[in-house]
C-alpha positions in Angstrom: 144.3 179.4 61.8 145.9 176.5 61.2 148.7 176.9 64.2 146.0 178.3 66.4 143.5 174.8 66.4 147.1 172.6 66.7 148.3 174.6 69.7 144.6 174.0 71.0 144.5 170.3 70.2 148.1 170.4 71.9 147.2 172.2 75.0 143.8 169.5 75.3 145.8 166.8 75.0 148.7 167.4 77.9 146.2 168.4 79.7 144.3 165.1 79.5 148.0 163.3 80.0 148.8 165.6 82.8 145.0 164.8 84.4 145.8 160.8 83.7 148.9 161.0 85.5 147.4 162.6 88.3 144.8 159.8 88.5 147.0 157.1 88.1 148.8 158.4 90.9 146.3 158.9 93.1 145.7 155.2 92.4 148.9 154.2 93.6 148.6 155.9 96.8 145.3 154.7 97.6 144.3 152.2 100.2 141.3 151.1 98.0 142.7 147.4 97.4 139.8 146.3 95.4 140.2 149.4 93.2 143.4 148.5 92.4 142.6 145.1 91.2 140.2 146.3 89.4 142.2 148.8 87.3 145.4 146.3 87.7 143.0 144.1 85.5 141.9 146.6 83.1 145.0 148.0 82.2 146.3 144.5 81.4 143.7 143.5 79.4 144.5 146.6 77.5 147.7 145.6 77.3 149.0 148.8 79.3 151.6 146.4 80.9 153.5 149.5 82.6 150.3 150.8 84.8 149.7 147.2 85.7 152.4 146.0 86.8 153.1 148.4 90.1 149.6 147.4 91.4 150.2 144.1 90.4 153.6 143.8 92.3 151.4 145.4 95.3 148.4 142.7 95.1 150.5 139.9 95.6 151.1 140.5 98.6 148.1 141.7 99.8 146.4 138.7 98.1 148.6 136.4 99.1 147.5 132.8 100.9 144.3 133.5 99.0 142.4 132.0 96.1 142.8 135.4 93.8 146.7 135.5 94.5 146.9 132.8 91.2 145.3 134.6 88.6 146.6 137.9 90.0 150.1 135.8 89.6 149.1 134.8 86.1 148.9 137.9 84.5 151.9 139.1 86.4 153.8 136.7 84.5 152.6 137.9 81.2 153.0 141.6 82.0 156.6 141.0 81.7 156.5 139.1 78.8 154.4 142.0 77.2 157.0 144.6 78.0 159.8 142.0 76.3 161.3 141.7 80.0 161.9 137.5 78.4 164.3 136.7 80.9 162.0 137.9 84.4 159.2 136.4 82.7 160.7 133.3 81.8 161.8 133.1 86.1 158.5 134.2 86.7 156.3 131.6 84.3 158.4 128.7 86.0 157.5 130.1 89.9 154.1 130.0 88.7 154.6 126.2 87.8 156.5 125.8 91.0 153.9 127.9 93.4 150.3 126.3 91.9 151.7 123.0 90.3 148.0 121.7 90.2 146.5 124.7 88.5 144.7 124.6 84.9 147.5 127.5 84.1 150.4 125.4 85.1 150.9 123.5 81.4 150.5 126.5 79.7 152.9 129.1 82.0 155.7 125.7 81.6 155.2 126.2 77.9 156.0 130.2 78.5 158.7 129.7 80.6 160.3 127.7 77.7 159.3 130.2 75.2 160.7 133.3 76.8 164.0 132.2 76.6 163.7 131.2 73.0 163.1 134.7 72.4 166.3 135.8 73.9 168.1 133.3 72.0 170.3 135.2 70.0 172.0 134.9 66.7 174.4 132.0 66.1 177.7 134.3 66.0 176.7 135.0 69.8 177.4 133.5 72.4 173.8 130.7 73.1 173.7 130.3 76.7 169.9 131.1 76.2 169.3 128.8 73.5 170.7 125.8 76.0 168.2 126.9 78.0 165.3 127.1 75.9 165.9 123.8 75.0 166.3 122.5 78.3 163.2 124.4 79.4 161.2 122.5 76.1 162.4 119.4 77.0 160.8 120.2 80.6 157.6 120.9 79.0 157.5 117.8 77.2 158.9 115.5 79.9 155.9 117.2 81.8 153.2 117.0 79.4 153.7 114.1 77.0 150.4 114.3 75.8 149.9 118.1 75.2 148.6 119.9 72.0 152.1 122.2 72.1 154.0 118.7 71.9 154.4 119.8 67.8 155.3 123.0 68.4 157.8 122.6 71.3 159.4 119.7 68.9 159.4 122.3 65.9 161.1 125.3 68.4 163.7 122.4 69.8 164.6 121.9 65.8 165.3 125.2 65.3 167.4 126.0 68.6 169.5 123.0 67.5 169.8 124.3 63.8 171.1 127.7 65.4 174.1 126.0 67.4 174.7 124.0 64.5 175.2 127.0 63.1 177.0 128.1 65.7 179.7 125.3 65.4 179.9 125.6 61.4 180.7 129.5 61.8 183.7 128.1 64.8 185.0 125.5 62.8 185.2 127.7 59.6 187.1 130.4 61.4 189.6 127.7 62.0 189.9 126.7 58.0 189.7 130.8 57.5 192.7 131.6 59.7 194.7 127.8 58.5 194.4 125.9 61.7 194.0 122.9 59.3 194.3 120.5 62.0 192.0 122.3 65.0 189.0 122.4 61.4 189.4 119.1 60.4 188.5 118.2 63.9 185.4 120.6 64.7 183.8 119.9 61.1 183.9 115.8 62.0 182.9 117.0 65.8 179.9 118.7 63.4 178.9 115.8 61.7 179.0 113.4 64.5 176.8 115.4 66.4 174.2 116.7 63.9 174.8 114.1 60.9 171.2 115.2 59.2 172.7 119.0 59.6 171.6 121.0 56.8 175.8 122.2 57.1 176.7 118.9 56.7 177.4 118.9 53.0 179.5 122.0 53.8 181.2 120.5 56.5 182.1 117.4 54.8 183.2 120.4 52.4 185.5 122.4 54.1 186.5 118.8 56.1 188.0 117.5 53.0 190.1 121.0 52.1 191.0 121.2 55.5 192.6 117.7 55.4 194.4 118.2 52.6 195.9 121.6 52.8 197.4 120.4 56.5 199.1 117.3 54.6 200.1 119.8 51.9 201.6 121.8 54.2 203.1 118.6 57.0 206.4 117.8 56.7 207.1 115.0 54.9 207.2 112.5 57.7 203.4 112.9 58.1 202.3 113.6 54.5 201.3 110.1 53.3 199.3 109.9 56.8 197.6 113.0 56.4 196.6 112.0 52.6 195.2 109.0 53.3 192.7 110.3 55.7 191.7 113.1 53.0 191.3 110.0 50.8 188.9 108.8 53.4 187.2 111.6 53.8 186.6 112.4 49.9 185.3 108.7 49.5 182.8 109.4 52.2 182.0 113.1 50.9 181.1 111.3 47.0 179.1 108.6 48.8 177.1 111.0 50.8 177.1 114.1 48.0 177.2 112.1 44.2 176.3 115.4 43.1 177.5 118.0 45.1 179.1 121.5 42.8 182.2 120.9 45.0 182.9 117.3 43.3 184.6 118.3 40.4 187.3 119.8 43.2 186.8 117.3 45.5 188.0 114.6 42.7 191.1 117.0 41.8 192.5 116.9 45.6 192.1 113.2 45.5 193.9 113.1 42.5 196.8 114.7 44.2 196.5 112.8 47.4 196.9 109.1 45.5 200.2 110.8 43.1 201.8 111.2 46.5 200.8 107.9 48.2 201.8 106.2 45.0 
């Protein structure tokens, strides 16, 4: 009994599909352009992005030179940001900008441009060439609208774009400590620092800065030993300034121990 009402259900329901297909098809192949507006509009307000967008890409053409070509545009642009297509909607939101700069849609498909490459943005261990762009596509949006109620929001997305290639660098300039390129760490942490000194890494880096110092004077040859240990003195002062109370002090005061018995 049980099988019997599924296979019915089943057989009702690809039938419906088959019969939906058939429709939509027939849609596609009609010459009823206001039809196809029509449906393009219903479908994407139903968030069925994948019927929508083949009469959509038809429309604009028809439409365009005409007043209905921008909205038709508009929701072009956020079919392919509803299917996760992030980079063609991100090209797409900014030739909306560059095709109606004076309409009511333009501030908001700016903002949209900039947001759909922060969502390709990918992890810090991989390679950011999308998170340069979403900043720089931000910093478009605010150089643009100064005075917009996104302002906070595009600040807050900037912060965390930056914290990511922070991260980025920390996770380069470790691999150099992890591998004992002393000398190539030493130099990417302080490149760190310079560049993001309120980074939350920056107690790390100051960190992994210090051991990297002095494990390359450890291991120099004597003609640059004293050198090397002075600047790991320098940068252990700085590190207890900035860190009184840092769980690495105790360490920290141990190498600089060492570094003054062989200065002295």
């Amino acid at each position: 009994m049980f099988k019997s009402r599924y296979s019915i259900v089943l057989f009702l329901f690809s039938l419906f599909f088959l019969n939906s297909c058939d429709s939509y098809n027939k849609l596609l192949k009609s010459d009823n352009v206001e039809l196809k507006k029509e449906k393009a509009k219903e479908y994407y307000n139903k968030g069925n992005y994948y019927k929508a967008l083949p009469l959509l890409e038809e429309l604009l053409s028809v439409y365009r030179g005409t007043e209905e070509l921008e909205y038709l545009y508009y929701i072009y642009c956020y079919c392919y940001y509803g299917q996760e297509s992030y980079i063609v909607s991100a090209y797409n939101f900014k030739n909306f900008v560059t095709s109606f700069p004076e309409s009511d849609k333009a501030e908001e498909c700016l903002f949209m441009y900039a947001y759909s490459y922060y969502q390709v943005s990918p992890d810090p261990e991989l390679d950011q060439t999308y998170t340069y762009k979403a900043i720089d596509a931000f910093q478009l949006f605010i150089n643009a609208y100064p005075e917009s109620t996104r302002l906070n929001e595009a600040n807050t997305l900037i912060e965390k774009l930056n914290r990511k290639l922070e991260m980025k660098a920390f996770l380069a300039a470790k691999l150099y400590y992890d591998m004992e390129t002393y000398k190539a760490a030493v130099t990417a942490f302080q490149n760190i620092l310079e560049e993001y000194p309120e980074s939350p890494q920056a107690e790390s880096s100051y960190w992994f800065m210090l051991k990297s110092s002095y494990l390359l004077a450890k291991n120099s040859i004597e003609s640059k030993q004293k050198n090397r240990y002075r600047n790991t003195l320098k940068i252990y002062k700085e590190f207890k300034k900035r860190f009184p109370d840092s769980k690495h002090l105790k360490d920290a005061e141990s190498m600089y121990a060492a570094s003054m018995k062989i200065i002295q």
